[in-house]
N, C-alpha and C positions, 0 to 999 in steps of 0.2 A: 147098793150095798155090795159089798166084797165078797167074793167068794176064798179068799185065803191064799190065791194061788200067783205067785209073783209071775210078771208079765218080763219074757225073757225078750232082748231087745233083738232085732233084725239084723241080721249077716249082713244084708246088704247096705242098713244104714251105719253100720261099724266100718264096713268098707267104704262107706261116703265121705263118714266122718274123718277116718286116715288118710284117704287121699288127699281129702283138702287140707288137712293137716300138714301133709308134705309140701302141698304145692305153695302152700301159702310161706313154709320153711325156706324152700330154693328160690322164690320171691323175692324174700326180704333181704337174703346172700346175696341175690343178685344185684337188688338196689343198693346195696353196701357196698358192694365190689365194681359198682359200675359194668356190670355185665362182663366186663373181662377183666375185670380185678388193676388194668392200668387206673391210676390216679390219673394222669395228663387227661383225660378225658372227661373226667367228673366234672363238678362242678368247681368252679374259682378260689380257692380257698387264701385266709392269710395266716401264716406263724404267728400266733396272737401270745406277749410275754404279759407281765407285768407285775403289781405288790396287792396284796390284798394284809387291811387294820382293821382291825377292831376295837373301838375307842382311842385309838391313837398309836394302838402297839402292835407289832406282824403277830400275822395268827400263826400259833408253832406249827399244828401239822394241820391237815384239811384236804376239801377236794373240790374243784370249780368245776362244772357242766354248763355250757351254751346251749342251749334247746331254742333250734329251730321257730322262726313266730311262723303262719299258714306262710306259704307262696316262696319260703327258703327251699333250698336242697337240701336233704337230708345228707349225712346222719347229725343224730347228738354228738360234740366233742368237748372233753374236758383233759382236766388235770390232776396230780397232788398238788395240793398248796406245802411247802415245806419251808418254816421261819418268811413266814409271807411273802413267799414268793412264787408264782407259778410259770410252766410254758407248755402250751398246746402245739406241739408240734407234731402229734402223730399222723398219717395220713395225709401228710400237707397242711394241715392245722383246720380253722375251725371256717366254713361255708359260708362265702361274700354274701351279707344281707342281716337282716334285723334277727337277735336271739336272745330270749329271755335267759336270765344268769341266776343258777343257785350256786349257793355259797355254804358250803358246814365246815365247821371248824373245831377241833377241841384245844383245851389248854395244855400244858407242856406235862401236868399233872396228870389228868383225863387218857394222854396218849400215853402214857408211860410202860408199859409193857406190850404194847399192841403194837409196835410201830413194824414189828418183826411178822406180825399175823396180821396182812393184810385180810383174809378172810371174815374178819369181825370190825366192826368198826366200835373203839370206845364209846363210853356210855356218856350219855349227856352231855348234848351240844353248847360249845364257846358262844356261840352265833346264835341271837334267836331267829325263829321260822319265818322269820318276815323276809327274810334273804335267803332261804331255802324251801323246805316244802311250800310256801307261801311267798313266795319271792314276786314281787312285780319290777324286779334291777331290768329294764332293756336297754342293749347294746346296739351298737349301727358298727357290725364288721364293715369297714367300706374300703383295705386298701389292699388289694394285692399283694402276696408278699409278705412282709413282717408288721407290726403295728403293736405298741404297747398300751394296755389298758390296766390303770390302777381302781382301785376299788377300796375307799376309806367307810368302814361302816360306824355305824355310832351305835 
């Protein structure tokens, strides 16, 4: 039984808790930046372009992410998709090796005032979940360099 009295939590596990908090913070930075923030050193990456359809017609605005399968280099790399079209080029573009691909997309409708407020994504996806939160689309980045990848959905 209770005695009423709330259990004030330990300075020193508050202090455990923030440290690993940090460290696992300057961790992540550093996997991202390659420890010295040079790209030539990371991993192999290729400028990956291409068109991404929807029933047979470009999706007006959207956004592609490559996510990594186990045993790739990190990080995730994506894009805007805009009039079906997108290019990964940030960072040297997207990590040589196998990455599962979502795909969201809204209509020309759907996007209509949003397109200025990146902070919000319009409401209700062009694209069903089967190619985004549920997506099984895998890729094989395999070329150094540039490589175009199109993406026609039904």
């Amino acid at each position: 039984m209770s005695s009423g009295k709330i259990a004030k939590p330990s300075y020193a596990k508050l202090a455990w808790v923030s440290l690993t908090r940090g460290f696992l913070s300057v961790a992540a930075c550093l996997a991202l930046l390659g420890c010295n923030g040079n790209m030539d050193t990371g991993p192999s990456r290729s400028q990956v372009t291409g068109r991404v359809t929807y029933q047979g017609k470009p999706v007006p605005l959207g956004n592609i992410a490559f996510i990594p399968m186990p045993g790739v280099a990190l990080p995730v790399s994506g894009a805007e998709i805009v009039d079906g079209r997108y290019e990964v080029t940030n960072n040297g573009g997207v990590p040589i090796g196998q990455h599962r691909v979502e795909i969201n997309g809204w209509s020309a409708d759907q996007a209509e005032g949003n397109v200025a407020d990146v902070t919000e994504a319009p409401q209700g996806l062009l694209i069903p979940e089967k190619y985004n939160a549920k997506s099984d689309l895998v890729v094989d980045v395999n070329q150094k360099g540039t490589m175009s990848l199109d993406f026609d959905l039904k």
